[in-house]
C-alpha positions in Angstrom: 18.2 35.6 -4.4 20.8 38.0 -5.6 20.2 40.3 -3.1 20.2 37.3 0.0 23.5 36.6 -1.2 24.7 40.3 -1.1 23.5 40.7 2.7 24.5 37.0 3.9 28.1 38.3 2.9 28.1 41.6 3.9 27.4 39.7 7.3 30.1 37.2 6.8 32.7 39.8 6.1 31.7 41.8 8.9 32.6 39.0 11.1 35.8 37.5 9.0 38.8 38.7 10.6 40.6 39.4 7.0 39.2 39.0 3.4 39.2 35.8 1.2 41.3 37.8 -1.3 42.9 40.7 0.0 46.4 41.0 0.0 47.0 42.9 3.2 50.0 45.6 4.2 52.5 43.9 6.4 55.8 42.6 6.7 54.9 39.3 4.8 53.4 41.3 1.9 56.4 43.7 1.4 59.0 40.7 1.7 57.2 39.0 -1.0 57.5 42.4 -3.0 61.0 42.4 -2.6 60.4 45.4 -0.3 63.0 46.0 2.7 62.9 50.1 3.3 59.2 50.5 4.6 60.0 53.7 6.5 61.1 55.5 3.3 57.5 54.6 1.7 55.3 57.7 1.2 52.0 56.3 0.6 50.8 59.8 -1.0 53.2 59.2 -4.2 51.2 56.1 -4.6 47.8 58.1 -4.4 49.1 61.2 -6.6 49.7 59.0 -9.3 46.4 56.9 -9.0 44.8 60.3 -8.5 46.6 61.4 -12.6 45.2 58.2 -14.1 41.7 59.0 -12.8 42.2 62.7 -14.4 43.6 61.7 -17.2 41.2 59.0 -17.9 38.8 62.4 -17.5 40.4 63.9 -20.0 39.9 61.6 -22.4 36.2 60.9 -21.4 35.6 64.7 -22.1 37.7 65.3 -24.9 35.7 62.2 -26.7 32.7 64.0 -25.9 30.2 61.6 -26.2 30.8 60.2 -29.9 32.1 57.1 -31.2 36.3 56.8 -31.3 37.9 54.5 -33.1 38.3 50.7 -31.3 39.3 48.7 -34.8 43.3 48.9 -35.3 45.5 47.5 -33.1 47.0 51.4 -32.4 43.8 53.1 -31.8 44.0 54.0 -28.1 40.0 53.4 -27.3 40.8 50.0 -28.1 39.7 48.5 -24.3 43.3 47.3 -22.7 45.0 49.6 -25.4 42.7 52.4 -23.3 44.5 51.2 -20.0 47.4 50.6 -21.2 47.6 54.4 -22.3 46.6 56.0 -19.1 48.9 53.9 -17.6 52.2 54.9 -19.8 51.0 58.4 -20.0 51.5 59.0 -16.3 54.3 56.7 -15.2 57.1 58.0 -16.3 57.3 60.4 -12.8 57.5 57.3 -10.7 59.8 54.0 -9.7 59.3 51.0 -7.4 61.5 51.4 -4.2 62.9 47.8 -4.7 63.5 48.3 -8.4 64.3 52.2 -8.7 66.5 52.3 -11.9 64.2 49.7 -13.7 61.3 51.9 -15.9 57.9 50.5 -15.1 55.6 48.8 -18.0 52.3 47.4 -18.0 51.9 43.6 -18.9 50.0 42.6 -22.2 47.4 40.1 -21.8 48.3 36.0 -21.5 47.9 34.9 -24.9 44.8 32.9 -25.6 46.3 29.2 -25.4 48.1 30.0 -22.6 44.7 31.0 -20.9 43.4 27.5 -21.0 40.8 25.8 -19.7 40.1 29.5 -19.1 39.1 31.8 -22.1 41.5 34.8 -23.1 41.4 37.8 -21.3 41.3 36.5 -17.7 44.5 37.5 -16.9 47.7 39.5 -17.8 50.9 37.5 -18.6 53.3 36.8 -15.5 56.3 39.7 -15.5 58.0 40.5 -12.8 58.5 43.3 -10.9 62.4 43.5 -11.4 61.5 43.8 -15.0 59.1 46.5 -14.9 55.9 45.0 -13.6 54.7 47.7 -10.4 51.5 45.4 -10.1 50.9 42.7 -7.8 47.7 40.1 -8.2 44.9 41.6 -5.4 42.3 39.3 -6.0 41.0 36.7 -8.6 37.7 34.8 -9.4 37.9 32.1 -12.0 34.8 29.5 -12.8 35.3 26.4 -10.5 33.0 23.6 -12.1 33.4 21.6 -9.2 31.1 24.0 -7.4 27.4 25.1 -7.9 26.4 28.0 -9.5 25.3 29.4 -6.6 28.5 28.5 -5.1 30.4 30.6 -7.7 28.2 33.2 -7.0 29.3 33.8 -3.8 33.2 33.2 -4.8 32.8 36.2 -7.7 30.3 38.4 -4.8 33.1 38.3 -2.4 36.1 38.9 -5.1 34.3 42.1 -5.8 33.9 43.2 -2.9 37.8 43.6 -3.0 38.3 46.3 -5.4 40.1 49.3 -4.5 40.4 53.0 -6.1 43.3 52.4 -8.7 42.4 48.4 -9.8 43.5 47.8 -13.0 40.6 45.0 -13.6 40.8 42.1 -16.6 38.0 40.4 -17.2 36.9 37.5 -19.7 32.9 38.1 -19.8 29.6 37.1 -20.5 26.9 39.8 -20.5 24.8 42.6 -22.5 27.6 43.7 -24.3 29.2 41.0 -25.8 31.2 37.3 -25.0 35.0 38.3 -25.0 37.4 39.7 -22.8 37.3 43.1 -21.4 39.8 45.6 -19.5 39.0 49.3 -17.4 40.4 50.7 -14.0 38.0 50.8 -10.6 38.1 54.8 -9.9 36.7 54.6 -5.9 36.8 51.8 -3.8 34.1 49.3 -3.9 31.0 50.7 -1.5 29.5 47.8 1.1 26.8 50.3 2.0 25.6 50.4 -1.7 27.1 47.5 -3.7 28.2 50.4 -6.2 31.5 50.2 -7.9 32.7 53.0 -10.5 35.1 52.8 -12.9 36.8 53.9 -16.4 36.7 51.9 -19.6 36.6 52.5 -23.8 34.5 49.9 -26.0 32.5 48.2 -23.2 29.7 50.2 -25.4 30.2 50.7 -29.2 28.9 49.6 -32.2 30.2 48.1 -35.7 29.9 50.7 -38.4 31.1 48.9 -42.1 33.0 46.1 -40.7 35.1 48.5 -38.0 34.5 48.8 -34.7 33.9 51.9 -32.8 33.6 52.5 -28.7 32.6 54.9 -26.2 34.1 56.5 -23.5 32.9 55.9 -20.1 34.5 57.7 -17.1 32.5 57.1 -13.4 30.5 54.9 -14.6 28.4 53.2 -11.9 26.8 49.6 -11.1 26.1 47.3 -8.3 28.3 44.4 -8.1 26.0 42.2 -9.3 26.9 43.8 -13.1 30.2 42.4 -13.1 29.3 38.8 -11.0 26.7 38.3 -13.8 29.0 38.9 -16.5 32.3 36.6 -15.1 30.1 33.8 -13.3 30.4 31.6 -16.5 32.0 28.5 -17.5 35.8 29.2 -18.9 35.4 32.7 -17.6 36.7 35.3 -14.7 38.3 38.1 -13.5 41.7 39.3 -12.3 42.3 42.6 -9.8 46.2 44.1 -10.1 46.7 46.5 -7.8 50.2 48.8 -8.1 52.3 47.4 -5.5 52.9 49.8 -2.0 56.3 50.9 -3.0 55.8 53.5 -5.3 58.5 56.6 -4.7 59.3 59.7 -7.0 61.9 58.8 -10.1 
């Protein structure tokens, strides 16, 4: 069944004119961002510093070596959103948003659990706005509709997937393998409709509990079909959120 769903939509998106979720790059879209000057937009500044997160996200992955880090304290960097949050800061500092270029560019923390509900913490990141330092805009979101079937919701979360782009900073409140809770990492390629594969970045997705602390591993390129991340957000109370980092990215 899985796999009938995968190949009725890659069908139906072959033959949809624009994606359920995609934000697309026109005029309406840069408006909305507050962007006017789209002939002084270099889309390679945007790439360059997608391309340090990835590396630096290597970095980390090799330097860790393998072992157990530290995923207890509220400081310790392999902490899951702590792990994006650092890649993030660590490579920001050379850039600005066009619209906003005196305004240094943070990463929003996560909405705080009873501002989630119905939905379960994790799903999202609170609402910030770019004129105060936020360079991400909402690509695409899934969220448990109970007024639908499963199978329904299936096909929802299949075709939110298929969304994700190199440089997705992806939020996620799960059910799956590795535990019930929320979960955050960064898509390193684009999402492949010839494969289903998706790769990504991510600390504590794996880990273990050693004396009452917790402890994570490192994962850079790591590599599943779709269906991984449907299975894991295609619950009641739970979804996913893609933030992309908005078009306008220039040089400080």
């Amino acid at each position: 069944m899985k796999r009938f769903l995968l190949a009725y939509l890659c069908i139906f998106m072959m033959f949809s004119t624009c994606s359920l979720a995609e934000y697309p790059v026109d005029l309406a879209t840069a408006e909305r961002m507050g962007i006017t000057q789209l002939d002084k937009i270099d889309p390679t500044i945007r790439a360059t510093w997608i391309d340090e997160m990835v590396e630096l996200a290597r970095t980390l992955y090799v330097k860790a070596d393998g072992k157990l880090q530290s995923a207890h304290y509220s400081d310790d960097i392999y902490v899951c959103k702590n792990f994006t949050v650092h890649i993030f800061k660590n490579t920001a500092s050379k850039y600005r948003m066009l619209a906003y270029p005196n305004v240094k560019m943070t990463i929003p923390n996560n909405r705080k659990r009873d501002d989630c509900k119905p939905y379960s913490y994790g799903i999202e990141w609170e609402d910030k706005a770019a004129s105060d330092g936020n360079p991400f805009f909402e690509a695409a979101r899934f969220r448990y509709n109970d007024d639908l079937s499963e199978e329904e919701n299936r096909i929802q979360a299949i075709i939110f997937m298929t969304n994700v782009k190199k440089g997705d900073f992806f939020q996620m409140s799960a059910e799956y393998e590795y535990g019930i809770d929320a979960h955050s990492l960064i898509f390193i390629s684009d999402y492949d409709p010839a494969t289903h594969l998706v790769h990504w970045t991510d600390s504590n997705m794996k880990g273990k509990t050693i004396d009452g602390e917790r402890f994570g591993y490192v994962q850079f390129n790591a590599e599943e079909e779709i269906d991984f991340f449907v299975d894991a957000i295609c619950h009641k109370k739970r979804g996913a959120t893609l933030y992309r980092l908005r078009y306008d990215i220039i040089r400080k």
